[in-house]
Backbone bond lengths (Angstrom), bond angles and torsions (degrees), N, CA, C in turn:
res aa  C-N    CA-C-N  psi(-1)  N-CA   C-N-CA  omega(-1)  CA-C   N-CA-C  phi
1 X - - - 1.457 - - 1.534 110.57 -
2 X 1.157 110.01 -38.20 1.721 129.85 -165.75 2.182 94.74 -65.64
3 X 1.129 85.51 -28.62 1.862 93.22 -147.16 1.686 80.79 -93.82
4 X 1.151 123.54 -47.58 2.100 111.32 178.85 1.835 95.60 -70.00
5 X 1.095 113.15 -18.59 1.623 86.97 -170.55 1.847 90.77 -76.33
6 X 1.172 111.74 -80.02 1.489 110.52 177.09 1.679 118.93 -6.72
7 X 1.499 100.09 -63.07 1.345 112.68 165.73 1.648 108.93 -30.60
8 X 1.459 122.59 -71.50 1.485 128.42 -151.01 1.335 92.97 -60.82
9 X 1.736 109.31 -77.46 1.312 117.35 169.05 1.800 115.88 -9.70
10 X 1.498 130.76 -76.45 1.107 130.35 -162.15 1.531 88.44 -64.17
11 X 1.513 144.23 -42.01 1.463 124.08 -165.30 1.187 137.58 -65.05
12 X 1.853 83.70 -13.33 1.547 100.33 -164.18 1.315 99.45 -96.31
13 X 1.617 119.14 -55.20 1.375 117.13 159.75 1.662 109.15 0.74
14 X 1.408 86.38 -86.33 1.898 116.30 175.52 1.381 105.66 -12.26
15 X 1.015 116.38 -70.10 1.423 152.58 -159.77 1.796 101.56 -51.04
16 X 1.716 110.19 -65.09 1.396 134.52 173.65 1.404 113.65 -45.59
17 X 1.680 107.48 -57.95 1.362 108.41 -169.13 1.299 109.03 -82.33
18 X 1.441 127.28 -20.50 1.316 115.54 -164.92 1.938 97.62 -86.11
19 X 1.112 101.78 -21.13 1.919 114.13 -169.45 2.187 90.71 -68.96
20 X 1.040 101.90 -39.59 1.542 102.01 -169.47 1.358 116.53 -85.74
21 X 1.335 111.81 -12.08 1.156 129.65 155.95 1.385 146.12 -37.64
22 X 2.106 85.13 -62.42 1.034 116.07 157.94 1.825 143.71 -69.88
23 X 1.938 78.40 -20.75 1.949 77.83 -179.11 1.361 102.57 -95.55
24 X 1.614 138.62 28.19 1.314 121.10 163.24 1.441 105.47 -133.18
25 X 1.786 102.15 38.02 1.339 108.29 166.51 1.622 114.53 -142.84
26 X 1.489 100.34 158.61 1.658 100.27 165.63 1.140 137.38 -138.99
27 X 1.270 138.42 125.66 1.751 119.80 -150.06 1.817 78.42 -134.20
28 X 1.083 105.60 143.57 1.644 152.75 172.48 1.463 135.49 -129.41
29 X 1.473 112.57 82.26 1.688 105.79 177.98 1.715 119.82 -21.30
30 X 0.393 138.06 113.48 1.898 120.75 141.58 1.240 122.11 -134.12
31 X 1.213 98.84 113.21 1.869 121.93 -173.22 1.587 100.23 63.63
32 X 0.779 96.54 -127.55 1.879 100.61 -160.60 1.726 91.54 -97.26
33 X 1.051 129.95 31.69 1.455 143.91 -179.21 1.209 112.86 -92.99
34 X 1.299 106.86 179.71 1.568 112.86 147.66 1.794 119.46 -157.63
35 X 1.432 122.46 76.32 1.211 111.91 -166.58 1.550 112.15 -55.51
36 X 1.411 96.22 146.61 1.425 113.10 -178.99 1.499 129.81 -117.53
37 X 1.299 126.20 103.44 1.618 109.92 -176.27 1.854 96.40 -112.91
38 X 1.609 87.13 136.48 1.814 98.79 159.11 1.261 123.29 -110.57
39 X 0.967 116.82 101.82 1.644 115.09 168.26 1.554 124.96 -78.40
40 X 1.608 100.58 152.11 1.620 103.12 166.40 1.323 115.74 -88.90
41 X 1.347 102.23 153.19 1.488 104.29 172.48 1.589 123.98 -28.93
42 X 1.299 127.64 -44.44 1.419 146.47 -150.56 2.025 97.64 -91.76
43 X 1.838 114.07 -10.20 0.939 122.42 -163.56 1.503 151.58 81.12
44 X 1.580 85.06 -2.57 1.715 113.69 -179.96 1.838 99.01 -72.62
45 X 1.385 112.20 144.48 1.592 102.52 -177.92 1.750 104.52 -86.26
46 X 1.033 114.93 132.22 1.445 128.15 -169.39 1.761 99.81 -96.96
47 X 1.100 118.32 -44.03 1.778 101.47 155.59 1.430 125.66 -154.71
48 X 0.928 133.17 -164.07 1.794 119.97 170.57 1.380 109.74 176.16
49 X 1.314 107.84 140.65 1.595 112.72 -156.69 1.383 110.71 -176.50
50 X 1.094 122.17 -160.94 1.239 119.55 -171.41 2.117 117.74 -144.70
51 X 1.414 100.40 131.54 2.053 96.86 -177.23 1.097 101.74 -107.51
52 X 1.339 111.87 148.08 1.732 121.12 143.25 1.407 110.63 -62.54
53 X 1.259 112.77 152.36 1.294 121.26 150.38 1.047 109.36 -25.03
54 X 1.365 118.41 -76.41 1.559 116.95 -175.38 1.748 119.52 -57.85
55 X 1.422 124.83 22.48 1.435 121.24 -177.79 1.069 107.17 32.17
56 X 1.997 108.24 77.52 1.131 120.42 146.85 1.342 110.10 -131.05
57 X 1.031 114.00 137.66 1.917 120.32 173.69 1.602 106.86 -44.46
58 X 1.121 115.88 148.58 1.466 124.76 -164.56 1.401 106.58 179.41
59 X 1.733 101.92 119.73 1.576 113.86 168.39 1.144 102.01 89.34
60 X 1.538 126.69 -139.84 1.376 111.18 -170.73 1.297 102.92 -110.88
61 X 1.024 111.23 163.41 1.784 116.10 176.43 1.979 107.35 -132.66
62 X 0.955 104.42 127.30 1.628 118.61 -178.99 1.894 110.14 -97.84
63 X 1.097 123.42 158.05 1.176 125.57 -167.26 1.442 93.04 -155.33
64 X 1.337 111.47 144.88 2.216 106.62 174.89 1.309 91.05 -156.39
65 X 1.301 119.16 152.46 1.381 147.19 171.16 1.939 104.34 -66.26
66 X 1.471 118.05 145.99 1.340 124.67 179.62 1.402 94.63 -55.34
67 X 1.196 134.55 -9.46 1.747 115.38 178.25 1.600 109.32 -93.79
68 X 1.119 115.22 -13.74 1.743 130.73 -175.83 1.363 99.78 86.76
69 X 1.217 129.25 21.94 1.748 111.57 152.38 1.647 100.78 -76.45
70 X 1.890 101.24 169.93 1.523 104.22 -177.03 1.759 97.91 -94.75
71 X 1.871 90.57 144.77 1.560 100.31 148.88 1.049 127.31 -106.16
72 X 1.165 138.14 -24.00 1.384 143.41 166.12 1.480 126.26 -149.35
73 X 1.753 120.07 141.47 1.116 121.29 176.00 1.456 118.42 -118.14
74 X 1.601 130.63 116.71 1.046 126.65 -121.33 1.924 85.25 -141.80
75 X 1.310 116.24 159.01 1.366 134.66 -167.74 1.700 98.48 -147.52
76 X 1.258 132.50 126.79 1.424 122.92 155.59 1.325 94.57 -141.11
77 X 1.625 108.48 170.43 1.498 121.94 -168.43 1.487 97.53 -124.26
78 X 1.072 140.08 92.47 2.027 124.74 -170.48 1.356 127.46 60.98
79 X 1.304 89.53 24.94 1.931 86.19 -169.13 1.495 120.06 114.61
80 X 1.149 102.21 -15.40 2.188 112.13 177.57 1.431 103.01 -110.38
81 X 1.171 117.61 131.65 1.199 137.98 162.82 1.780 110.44 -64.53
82 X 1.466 105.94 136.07 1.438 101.07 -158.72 2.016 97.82 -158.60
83 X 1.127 117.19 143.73 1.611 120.45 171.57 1.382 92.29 81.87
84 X 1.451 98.83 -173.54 1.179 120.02 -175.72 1.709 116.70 -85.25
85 X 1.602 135.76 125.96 1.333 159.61 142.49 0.930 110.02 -48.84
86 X 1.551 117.10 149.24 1.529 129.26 150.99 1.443 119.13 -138.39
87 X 1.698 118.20 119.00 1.520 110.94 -174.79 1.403 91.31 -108.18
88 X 2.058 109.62 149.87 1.287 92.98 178.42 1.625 71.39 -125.01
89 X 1.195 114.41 167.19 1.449 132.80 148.37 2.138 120.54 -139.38
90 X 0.841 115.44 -132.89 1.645 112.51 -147.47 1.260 88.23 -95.41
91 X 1.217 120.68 -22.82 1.817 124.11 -160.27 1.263 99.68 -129.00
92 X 1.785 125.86 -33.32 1.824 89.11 -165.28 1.304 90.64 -170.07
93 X 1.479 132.61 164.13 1.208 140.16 -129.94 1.558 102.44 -142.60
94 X 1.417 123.92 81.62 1.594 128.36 -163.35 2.343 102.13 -82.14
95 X 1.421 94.54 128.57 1.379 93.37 172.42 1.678 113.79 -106.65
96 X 1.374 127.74 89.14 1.102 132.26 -175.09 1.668 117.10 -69.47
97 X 1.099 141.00 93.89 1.759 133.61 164.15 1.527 103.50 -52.85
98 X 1.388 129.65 160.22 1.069 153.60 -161.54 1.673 110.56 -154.92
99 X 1.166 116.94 138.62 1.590 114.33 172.32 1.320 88.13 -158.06
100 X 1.369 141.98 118.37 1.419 154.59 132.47 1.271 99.88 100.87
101 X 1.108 141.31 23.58 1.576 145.43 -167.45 2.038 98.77 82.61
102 X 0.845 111.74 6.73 1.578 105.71 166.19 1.206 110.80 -110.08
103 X 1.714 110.08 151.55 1.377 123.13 174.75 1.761 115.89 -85.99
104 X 1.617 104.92 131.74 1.449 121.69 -163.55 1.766 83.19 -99.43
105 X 0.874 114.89 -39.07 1.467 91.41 -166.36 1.741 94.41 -174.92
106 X 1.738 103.94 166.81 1.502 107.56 -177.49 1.504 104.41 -151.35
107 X 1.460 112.65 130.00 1.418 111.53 -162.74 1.900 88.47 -135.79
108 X 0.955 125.77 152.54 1.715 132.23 -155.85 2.502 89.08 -161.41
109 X 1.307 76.48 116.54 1.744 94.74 155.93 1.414 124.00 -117.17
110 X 1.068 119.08 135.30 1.447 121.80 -173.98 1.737 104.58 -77.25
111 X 1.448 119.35 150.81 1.464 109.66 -169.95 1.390 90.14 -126.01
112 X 0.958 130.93 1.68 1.906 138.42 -173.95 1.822 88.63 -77.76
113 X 1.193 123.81 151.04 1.422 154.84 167.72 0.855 111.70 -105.57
């Protein structure tokens, strides 16, 4: 008796988290893709990008702060990070290069006045 209650309990759990999961997300085929948006609770999109089948990052990937400014602008090729990045945060605006999942170079502007 002890071992089906546990059972229900954990399915339903299951059930809850995976359902809430789902309503602050959105996945869309396109072509052999899969666009991806995450939202925050509040409705601001928290990132969006694109998978392989095989759940690998691919193309560009976007990232934004719960207010909808951007944190990062992101490029991968199958899973490697590749081209040029951009992180912004409160103070300053980092330009990361990429070549094969390694860093080519790192250039940072201050955004303070």
């Amino acid at each position: 008796m002890m071992k089906k209650l546990v059972l229900v309990l954990f399915v339903l759990c299951s059930t809850i988290i995976f359902a809430q999961k789902k309503k602050n997300q959105k996945i869309e085929k396109v072509g052999d893709l899969f666009e991806i948006t995450i939202y925050y609770d509040n409705g601001e999109i928290m990132q969006h990008g694109f998978l392989t089948k095989e759940d690998k990052l691919h193309a560009s990937w976007e990232s934004y702060y719960d207010d909808g400014s951007r944190k990062c602008i992101a490029t991968y090729n199958y899973g490697e990070k590749v081209g040029t990045w951009f992180y912004w945060d409160k103070i300053k605006k980092t330009k990361v290069i990429y070549d094969n999942n390694k860093i080519i170079s790192v250039e940072e502007t201050n955004l303070e006045k």
